[in-house]
N, CA, C and O atoms as a Maestro MAE file, in Angstrom:
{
 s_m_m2io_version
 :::
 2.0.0
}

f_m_ct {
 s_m_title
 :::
 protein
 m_atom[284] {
  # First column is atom index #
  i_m_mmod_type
  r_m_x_coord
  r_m_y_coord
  r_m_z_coord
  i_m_residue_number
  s_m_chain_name
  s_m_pdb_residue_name
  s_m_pdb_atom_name
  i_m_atomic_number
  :::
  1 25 22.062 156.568 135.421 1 A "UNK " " N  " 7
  2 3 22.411 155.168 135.327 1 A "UNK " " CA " 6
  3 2 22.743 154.595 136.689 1 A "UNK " " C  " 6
  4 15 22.131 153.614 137.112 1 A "UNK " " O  " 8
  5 25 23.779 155.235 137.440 2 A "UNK " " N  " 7
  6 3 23.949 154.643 138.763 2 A "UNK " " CA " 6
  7 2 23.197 154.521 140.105 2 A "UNK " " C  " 6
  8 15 23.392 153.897 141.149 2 A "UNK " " O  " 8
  9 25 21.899 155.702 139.474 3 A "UNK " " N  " 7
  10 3 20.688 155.606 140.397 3 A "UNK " " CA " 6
  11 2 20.284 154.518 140.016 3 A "UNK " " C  " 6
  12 15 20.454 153.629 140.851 3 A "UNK " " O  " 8
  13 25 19.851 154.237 139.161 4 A "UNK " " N  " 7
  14 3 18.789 152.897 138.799 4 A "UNK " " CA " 6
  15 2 19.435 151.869 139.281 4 A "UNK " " C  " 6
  16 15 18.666 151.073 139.819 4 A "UNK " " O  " 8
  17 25 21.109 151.400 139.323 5 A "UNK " " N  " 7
  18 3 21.386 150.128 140.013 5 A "UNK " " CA " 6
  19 2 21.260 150.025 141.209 5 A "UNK " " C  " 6
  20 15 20.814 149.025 141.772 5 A "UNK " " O  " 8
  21 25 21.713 151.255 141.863 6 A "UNK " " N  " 7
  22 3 21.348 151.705 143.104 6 A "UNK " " CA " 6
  23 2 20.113 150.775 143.331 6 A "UNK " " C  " 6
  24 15 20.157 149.605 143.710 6 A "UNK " " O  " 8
  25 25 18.944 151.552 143.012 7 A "UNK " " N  " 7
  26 3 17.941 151.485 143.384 7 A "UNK " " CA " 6
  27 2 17.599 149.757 143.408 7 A "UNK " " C  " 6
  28 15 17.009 149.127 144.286 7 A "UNK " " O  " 8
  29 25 18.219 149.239 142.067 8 A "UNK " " N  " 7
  30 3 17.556 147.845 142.154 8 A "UNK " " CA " 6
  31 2 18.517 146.937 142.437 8 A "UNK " " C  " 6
  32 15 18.591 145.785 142.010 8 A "UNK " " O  " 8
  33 25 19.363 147.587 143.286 9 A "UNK " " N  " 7
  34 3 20.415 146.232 144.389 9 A "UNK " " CA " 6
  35 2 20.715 146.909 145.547 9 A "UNK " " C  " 6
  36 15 21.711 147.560 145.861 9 A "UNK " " O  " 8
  37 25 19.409 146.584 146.299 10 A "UNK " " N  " 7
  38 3 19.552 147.503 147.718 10 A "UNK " " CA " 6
  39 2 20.444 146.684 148.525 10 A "UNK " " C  " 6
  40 15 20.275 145.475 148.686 10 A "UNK " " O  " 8
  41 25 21.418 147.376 149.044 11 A "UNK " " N  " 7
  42 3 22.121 147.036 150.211 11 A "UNK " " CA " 6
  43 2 22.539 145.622 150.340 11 A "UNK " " C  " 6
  44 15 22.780 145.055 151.406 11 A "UNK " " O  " 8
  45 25 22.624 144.933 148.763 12 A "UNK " " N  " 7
  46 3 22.917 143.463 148.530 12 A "UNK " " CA " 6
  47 2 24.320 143.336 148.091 12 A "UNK " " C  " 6
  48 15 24.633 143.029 146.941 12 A "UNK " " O  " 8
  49 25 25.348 143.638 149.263 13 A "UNK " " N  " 7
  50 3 26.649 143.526 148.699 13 A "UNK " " CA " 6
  51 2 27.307 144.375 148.162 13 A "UNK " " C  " 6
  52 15 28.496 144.307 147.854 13 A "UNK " " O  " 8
  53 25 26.300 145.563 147.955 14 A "UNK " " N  " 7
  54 3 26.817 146.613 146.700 14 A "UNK " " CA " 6
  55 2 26.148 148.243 147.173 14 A "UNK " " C  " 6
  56 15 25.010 148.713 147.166 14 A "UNK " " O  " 8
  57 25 27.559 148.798 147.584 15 A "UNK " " N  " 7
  58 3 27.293 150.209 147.509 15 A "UNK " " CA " 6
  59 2 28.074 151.244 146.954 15 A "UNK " " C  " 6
  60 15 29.296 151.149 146.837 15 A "UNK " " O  " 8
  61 25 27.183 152.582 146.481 16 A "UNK " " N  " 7
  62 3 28.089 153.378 145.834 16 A "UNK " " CA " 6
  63 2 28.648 154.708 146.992 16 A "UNK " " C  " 6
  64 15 27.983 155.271 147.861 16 A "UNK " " O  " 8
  65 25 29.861 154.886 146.668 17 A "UNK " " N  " 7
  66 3 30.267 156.131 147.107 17 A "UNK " " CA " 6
  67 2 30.634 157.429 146.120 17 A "UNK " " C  " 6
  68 15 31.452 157.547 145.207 17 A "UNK " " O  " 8
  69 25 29.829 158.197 146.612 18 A "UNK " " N  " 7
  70 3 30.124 159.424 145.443 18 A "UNK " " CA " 6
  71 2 31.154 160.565 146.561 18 A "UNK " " C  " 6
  72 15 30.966 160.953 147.714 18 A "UNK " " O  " 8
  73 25 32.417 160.856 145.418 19 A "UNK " " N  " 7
  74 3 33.666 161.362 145.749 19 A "UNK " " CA " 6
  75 2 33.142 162.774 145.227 19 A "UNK " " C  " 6
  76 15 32.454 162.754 144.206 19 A "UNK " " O  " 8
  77 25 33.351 163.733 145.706 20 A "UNK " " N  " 7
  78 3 33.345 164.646 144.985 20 A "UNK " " CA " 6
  79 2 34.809 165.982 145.036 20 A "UNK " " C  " 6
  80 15 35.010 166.519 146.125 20 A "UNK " " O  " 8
  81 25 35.531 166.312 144.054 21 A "UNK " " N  " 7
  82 3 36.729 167.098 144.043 21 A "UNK " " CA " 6
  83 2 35.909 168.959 144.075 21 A "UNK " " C  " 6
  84 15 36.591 169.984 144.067 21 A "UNK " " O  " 8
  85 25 34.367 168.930 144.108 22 A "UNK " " N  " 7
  86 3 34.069 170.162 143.453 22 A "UNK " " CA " 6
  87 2 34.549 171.195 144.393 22 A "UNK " " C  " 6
  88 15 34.311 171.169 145.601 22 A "UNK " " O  " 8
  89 25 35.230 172.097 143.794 23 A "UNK " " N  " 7
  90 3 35.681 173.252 144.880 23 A "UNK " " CA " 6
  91 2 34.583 174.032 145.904 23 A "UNK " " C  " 6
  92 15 34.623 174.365 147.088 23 A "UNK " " O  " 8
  93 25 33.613 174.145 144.856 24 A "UNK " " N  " 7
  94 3 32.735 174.968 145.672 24 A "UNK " " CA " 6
  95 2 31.290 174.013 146.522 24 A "UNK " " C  " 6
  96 15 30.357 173.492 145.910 24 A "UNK " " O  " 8
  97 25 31.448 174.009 147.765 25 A "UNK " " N  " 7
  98 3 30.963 173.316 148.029 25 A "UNK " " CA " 6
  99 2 29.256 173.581 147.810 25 A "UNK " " C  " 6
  100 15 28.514 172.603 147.714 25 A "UNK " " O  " 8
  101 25 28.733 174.922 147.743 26 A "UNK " " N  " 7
  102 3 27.741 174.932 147.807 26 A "UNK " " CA " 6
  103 2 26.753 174.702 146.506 26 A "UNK " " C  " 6
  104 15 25.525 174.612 146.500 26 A "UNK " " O  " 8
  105 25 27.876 174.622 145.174 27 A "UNK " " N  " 7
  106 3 27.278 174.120 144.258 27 A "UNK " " CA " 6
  107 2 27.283 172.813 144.315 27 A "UNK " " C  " 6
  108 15 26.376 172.260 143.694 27 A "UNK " " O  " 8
  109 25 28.108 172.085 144.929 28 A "UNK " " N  " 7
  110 3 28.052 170.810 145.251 28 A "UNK " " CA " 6
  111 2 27.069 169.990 146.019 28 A "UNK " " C  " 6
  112 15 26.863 168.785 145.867 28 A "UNK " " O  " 8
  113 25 26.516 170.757 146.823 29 A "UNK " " N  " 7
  114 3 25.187 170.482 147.999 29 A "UNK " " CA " 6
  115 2 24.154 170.484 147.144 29 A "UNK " " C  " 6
  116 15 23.358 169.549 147.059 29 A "UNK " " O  " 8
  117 25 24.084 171.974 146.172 30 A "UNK " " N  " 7
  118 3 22.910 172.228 145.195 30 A "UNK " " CA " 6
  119 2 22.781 170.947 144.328 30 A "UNK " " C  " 6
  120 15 21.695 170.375 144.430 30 A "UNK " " O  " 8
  121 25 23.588 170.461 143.593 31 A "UNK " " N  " 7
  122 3 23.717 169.208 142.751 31 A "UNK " " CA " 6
  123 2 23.184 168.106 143.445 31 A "UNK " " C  " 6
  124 15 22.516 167.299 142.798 31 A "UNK " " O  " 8
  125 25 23.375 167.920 144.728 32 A "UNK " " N  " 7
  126 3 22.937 166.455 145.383 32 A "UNK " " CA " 6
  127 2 21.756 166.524 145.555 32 A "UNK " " C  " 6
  128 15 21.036 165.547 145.349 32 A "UNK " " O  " 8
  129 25 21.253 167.773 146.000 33 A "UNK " " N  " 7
  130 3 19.584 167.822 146.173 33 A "UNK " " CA " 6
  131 2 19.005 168.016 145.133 33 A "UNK " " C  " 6
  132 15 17.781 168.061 145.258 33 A "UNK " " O  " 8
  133 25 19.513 168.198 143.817 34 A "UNK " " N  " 7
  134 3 19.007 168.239 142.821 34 A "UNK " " CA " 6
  135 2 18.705 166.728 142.157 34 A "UNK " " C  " 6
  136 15 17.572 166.281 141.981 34 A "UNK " " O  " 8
  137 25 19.693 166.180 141.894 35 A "UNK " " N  " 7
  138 3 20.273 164.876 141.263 35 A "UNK " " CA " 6
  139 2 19.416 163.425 142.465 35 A "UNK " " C  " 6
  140 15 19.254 162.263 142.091 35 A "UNK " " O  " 8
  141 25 19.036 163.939 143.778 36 A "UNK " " N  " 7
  142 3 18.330 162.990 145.218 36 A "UNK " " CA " 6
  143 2 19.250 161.636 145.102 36 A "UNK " " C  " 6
  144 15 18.801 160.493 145.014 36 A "UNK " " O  " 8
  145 25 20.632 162.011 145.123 37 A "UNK " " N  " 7
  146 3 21.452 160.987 145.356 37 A "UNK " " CA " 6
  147 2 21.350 160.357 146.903 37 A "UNK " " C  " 6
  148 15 21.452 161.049 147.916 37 A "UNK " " O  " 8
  149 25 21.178 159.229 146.894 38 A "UNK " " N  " 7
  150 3 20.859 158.534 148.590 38 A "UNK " " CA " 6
  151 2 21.666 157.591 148.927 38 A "UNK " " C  " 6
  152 15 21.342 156.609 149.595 38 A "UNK " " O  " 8
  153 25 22.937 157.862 148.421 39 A "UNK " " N  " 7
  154 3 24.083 157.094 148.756 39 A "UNK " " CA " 6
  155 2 25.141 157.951 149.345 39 A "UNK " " C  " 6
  156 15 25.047 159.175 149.249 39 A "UNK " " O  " 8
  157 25 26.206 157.354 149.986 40 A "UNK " " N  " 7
  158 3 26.938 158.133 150.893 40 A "UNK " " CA " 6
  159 2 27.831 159.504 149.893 40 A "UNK " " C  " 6
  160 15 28.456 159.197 148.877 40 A "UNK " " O  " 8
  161 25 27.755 160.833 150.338 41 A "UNK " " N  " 7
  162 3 28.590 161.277 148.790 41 A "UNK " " CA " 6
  163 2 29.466 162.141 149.972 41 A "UNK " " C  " 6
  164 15 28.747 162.581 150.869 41 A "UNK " " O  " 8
  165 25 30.784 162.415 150.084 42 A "UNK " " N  " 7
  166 3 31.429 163.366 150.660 42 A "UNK " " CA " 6
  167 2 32.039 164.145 149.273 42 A "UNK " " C  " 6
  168 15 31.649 163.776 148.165 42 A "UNK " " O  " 8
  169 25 33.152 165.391 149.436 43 A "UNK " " N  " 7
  170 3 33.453 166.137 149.291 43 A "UNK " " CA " 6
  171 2 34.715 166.089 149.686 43 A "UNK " " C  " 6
  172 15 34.690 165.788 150.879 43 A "UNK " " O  " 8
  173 25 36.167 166.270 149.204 44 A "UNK " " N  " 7
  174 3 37.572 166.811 149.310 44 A "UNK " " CA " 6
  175 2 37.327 168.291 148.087 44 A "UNK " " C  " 6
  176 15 36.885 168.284 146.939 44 A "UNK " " O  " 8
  177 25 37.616 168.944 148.581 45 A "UNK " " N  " 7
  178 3 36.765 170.488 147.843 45 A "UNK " " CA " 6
  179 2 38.426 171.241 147.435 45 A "UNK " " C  " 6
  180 15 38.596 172.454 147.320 45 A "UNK " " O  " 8
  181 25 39.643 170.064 147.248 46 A "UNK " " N  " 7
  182 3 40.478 170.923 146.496 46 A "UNK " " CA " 6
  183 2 40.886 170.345 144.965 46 A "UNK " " C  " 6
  184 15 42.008 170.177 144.488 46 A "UNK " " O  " 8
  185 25 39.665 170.124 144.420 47 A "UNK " " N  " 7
  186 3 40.261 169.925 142.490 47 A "UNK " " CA " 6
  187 2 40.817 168.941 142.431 47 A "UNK " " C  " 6
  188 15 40.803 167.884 143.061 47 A "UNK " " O  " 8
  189 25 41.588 169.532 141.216 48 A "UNK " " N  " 7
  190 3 42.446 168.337 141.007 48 A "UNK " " CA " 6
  191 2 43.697 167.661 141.630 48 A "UNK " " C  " 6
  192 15 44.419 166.716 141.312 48 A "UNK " " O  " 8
  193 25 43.631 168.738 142.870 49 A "UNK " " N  " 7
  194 3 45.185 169.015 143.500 49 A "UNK " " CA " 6
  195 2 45.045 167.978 144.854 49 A "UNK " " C  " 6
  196 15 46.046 167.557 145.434 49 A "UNK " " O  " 8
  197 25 43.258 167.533 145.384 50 A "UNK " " N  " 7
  198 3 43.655 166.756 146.485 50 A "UNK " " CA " 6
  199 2 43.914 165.527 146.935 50 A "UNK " " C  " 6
  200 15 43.301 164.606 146.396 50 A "UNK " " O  " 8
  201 25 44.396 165.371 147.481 51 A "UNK " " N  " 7
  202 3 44.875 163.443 148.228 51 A "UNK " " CA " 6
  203 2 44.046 162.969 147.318 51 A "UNK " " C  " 6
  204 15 44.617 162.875 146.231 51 A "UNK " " O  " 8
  205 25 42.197 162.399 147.279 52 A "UNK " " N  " 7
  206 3 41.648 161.631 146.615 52 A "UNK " " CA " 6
  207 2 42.126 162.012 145.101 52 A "UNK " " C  " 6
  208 15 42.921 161.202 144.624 52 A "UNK " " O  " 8
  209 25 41.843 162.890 144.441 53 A "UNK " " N  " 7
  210 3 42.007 162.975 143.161 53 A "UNK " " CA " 6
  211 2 43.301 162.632 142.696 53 A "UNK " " C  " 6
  212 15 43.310 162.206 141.541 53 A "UNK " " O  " 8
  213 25 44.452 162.701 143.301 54 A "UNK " " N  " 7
  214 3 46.129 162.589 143.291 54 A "UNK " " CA " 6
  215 2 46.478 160.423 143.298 54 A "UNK " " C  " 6
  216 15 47.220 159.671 142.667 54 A "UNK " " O  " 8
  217 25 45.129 160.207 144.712 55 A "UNK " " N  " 7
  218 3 45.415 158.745 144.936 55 A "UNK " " CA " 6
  219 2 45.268 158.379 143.193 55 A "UNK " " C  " 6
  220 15 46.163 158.176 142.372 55 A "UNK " " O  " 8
  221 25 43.595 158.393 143.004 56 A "UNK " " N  " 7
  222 3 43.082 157.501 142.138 56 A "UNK " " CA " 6
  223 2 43.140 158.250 140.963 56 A "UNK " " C  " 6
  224 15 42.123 158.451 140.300 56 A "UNK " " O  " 8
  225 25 44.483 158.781 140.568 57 A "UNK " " N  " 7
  226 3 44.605 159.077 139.377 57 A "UNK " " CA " 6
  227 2 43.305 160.165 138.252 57 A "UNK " " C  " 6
  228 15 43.089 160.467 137.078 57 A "UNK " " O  " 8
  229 25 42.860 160.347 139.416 58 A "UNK " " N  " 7
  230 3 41.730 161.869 138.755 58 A "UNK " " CA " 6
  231 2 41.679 162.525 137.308 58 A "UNK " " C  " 6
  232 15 41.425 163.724 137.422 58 A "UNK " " O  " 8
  233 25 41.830 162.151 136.043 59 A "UNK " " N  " 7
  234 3 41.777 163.503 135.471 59 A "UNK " " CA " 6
  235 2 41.503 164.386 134.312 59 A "UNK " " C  " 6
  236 15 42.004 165.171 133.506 59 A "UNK " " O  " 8
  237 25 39.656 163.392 134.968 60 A "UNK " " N  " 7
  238 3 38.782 163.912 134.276 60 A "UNK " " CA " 6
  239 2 37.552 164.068 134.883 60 A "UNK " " C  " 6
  240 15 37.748 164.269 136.081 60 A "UNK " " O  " 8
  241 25 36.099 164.070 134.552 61 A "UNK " " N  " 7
  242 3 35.412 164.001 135.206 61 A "UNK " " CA " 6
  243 2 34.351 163.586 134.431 61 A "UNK " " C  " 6
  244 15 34.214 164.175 133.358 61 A "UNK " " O  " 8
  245 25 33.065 162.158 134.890 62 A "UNK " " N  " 7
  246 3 32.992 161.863 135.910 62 A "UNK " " CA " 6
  247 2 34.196 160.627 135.830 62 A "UNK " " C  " 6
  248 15 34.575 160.073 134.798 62 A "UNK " " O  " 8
  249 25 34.564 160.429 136.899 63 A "UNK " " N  " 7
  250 3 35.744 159.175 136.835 63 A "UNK " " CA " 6
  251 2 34.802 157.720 137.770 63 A "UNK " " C  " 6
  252 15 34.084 157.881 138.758 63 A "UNK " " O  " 8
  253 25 35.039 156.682 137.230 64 A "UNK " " N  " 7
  254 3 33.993 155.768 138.056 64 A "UNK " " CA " 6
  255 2 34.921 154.514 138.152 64 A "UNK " " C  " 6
  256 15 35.606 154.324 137.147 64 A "UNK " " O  " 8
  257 25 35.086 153.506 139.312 65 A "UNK " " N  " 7
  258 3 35.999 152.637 139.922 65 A "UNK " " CA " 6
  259 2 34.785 151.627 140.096 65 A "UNK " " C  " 6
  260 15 33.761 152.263 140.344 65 A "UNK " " O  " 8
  261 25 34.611 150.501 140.055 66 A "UNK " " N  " 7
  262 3 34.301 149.605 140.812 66 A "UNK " " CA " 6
  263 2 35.570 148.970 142.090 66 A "UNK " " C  " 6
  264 15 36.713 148.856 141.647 66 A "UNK " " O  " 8
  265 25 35.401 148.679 143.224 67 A "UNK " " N  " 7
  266 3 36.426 148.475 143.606 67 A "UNK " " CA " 6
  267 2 35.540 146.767 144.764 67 A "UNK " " C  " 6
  268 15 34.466 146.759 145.365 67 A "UNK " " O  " 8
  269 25 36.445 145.783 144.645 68 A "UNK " " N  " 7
  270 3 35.997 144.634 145.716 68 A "UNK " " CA " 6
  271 2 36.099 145.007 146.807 68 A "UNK " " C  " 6
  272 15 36.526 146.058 147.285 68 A "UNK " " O  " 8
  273 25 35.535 143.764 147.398 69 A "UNK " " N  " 7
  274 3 34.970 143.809 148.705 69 A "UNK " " CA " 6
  275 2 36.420 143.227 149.368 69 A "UNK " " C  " 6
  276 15 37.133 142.437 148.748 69 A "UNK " " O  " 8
  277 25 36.807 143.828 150.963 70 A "UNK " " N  " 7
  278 3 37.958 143.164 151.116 70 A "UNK " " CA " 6
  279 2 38.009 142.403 152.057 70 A "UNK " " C  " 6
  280 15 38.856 142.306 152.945 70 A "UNK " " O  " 8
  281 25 36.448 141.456 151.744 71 A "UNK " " N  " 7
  282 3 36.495 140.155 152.883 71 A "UNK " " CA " 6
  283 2 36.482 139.101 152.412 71 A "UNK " " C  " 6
  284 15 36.513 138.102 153.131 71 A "UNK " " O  " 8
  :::
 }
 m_bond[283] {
  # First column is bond index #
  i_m_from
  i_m_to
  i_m_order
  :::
  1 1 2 1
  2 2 3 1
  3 3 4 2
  4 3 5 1
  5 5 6 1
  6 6 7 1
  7 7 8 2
  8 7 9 1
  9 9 10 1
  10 10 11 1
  11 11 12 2
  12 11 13 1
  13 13 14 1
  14 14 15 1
  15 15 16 2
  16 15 17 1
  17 17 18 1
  18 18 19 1
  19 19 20 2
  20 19 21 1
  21 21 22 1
  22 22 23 1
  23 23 24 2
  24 23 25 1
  25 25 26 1
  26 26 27 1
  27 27 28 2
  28 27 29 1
  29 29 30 1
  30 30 31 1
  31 31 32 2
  32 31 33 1
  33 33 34 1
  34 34 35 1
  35 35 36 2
  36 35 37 1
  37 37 38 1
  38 38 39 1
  39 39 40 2
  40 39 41 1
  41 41 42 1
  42 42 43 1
  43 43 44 2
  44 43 45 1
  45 45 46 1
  46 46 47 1
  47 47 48 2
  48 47 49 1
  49 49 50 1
  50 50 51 1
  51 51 52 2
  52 51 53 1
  53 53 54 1
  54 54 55 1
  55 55 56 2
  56 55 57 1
  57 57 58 1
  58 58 59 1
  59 59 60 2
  60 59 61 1
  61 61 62 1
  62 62 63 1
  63 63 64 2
  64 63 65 1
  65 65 66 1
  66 66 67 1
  67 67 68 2
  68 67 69 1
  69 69 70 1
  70 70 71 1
  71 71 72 2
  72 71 73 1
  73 73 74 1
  74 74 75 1
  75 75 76 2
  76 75 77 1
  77 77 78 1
  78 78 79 1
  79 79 80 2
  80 79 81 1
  81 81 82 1
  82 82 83 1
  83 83 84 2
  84 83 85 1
  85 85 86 1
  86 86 87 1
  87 87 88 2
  88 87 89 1
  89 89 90 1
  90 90 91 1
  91 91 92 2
  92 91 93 1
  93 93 94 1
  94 94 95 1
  95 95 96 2
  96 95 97 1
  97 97 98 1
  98 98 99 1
  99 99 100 2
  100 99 101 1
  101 101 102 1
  102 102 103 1
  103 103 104 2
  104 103 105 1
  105 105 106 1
  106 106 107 1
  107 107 108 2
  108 107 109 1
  109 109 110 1
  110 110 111 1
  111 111 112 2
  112 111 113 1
  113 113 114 1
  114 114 115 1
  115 115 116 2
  116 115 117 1
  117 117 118 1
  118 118 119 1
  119 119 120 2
  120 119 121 1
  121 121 122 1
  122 122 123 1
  123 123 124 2
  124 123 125 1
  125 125 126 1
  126 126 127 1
  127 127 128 2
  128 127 129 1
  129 129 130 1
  130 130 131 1
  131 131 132 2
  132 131 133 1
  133 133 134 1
  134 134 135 1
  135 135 136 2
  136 135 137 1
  137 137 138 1
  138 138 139 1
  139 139 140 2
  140 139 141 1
  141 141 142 1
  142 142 143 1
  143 143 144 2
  144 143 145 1
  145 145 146 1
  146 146 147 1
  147 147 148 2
  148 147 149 1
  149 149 150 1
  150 150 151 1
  151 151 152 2
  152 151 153 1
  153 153 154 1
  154 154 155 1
  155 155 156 2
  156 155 157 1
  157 157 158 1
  158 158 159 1
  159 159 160 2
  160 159 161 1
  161 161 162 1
  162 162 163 1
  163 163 164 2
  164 163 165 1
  165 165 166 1
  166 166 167 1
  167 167 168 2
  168 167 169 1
  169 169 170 1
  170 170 171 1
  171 171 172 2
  172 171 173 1
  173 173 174 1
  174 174 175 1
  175 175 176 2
  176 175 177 1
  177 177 178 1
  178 178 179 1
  179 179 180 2
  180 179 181 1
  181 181 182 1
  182 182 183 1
  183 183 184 2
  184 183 185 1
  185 185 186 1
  186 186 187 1
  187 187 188 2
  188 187 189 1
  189 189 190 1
  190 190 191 1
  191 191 192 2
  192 191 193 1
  193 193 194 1
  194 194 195 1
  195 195 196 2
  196 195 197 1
  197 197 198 1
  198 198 199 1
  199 199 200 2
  200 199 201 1
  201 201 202 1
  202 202 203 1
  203 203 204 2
  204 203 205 1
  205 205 206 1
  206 206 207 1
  207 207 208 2
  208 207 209 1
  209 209 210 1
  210 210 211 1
  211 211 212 2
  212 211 213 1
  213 213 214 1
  214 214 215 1
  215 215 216 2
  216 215 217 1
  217 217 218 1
  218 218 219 1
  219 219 220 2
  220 219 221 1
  221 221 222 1
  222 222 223 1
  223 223 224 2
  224 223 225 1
  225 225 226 1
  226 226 227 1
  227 227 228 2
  228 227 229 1
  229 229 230 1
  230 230 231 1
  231 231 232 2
  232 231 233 1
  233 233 234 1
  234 234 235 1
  235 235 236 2
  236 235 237 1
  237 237 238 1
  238 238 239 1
  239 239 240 2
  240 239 241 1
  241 241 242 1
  242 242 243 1
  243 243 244 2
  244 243 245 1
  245 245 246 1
  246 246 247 1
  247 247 248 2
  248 247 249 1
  249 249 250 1
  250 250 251 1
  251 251 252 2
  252 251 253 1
  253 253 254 1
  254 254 255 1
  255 255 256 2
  256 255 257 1
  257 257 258 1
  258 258 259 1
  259 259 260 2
  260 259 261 1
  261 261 262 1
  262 262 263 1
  263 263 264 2
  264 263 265 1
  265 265 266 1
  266 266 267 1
  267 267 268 2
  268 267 269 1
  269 269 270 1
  270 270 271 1
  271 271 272 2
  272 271 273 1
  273 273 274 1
  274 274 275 1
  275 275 276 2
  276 275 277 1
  277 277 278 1
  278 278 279 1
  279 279 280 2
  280 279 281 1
  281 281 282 1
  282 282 283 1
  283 283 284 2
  :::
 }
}
C-alpha cells in the first residue's frame, strides 16, 4: 500500500520514512531488498527498548504516523 502512494506522489510534498526497531540488522537489509523500498529507511536495531520506539510510543508492529510539515 505505501509503495503505491509512494510511487504516485513523487516528491510532491510527501515523503515516507521507514523506521525500523529490527534487531537483526541483516534480516533487516534482506527485507528492503526484497520488499525494493526507495524511500529513506534507517534502523535503531534495539526493539522495543530504543529512543525511537520509547519516543513514539512503539508497541506493536507495523506502527504508521503521518506527521506535518513544519513550515
Amino acid at each position: 500500500r505505501e509503495k503505491k502512494i509512494y510511487e504516485e506522489n513523487p516528491k510532491n510534498n510527501f515523503e515516507i520514512v521507514g523506521v525500523s526497531i529490527d534487531e537483526e540488522k541483516t534480516k533487516w537489509t534482506k527485507a528492503l531488498d526484497k520488499e525494493q523500498l526507495n524511500w529513506i529507511n534507517v534502523n535503531e536495531n534495539k526493539g522495543f527498548y530504543g529512543k525511537i520506539a520509547i519516543k513514539y510510543d512503539v508497541d506493536a508492529l507495523p506502527k504508521n504516523y503521518l506527521i506535518n510539515s513544519l513550515k
